[in-house]
Each structure stands twice: as C-alpha cells, then as structure tokens.
Legacy VTK file of the C-alpha trace (Angstrom):
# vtk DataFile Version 3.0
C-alpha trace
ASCII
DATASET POLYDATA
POINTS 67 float
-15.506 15.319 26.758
-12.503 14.004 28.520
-9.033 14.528 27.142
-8.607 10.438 26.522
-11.747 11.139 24.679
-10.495 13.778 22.267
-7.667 11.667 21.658
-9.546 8.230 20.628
-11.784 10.229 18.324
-9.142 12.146 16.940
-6.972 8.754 16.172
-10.011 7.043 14.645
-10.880 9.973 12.344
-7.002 10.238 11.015
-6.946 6.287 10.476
-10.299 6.557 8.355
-8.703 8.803 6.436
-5.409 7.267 5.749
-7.543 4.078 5.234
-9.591 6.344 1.979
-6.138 7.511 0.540
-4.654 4.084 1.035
-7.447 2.945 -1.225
-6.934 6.116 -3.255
-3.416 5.530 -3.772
-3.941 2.095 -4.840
-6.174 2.476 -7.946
-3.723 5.573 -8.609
-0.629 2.817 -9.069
-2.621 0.876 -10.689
-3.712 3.007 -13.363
-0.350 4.117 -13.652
1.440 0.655 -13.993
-1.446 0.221 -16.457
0.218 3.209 -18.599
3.174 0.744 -19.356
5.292 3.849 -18.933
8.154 3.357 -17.202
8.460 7.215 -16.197
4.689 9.229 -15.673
5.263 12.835 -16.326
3.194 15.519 -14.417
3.203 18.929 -14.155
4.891 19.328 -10.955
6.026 15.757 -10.204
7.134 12.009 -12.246
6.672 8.817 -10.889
9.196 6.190 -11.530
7.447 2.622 -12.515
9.472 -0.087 -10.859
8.184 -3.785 -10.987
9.634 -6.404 -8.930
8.995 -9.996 -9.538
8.801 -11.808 -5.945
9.042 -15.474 -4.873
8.124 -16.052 -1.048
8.488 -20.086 0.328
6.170 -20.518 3.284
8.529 -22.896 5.825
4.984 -23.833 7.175
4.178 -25.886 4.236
7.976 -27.685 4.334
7.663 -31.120 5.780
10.130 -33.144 6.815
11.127 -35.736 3.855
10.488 -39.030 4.602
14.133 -40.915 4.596
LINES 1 68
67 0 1 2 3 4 5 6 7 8 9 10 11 12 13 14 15 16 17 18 19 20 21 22 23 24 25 26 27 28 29 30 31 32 33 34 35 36 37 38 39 40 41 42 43 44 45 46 47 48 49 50 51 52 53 54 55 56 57 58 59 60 61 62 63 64 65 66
C-alpha cells in the first residue's frame, strides 16, 4: 500500500467518525435544550444553554419592485 494510500484511508476513516459524533453530539444538545435548564450540571463539566432566535433574508428571492 502506497503512502497516498495510507493517507486517503486514514482521512476517510477520521471523517466517518467525526460524521458518528456529529450525529452524537446532536441528539446530546437536543436532549439537553429539552431539559429547559439553562445551566446542565455534570460531574466533571456544565454546559451553558444559550438560544438564539435568527432571521436570515435570502436576496435571491428580492425582486426588483415594479415602479
């Protein structure tokens, strides 16, 4: 097995994984935003709870206004 090789399969193993604990991560945040808790005490660590509200304009969907 070539070097090149070694390296693809390496990088595709690593990005499967980060994919998993993406997915991990997300139901974790979830469940925790679900707590309503705005601090989540754990033995070693605490997550802060911090929701944003977020308003996004697509200028794709602005026309031009008919004078």
């Amino acid at each position: 097995m070539s070097n090149t090789a070694s390296l693809a399969d390496q990088y595709a193993a690593l990005k499967i994984q980060i994919e998993a604990l993406e997915t991990e991560l997300k139901v974790l945040k979830n469940e925790i935003v679900a707590t309503g808790q705005e601090i989540v005490l754990g033995e070693k660590f605490q997550v802060k709870v911090s929701l944003q509200e977020r308003t996004t304009i697509s200028t794709t969907e602005i026309g031009r206004a008919h004078v």
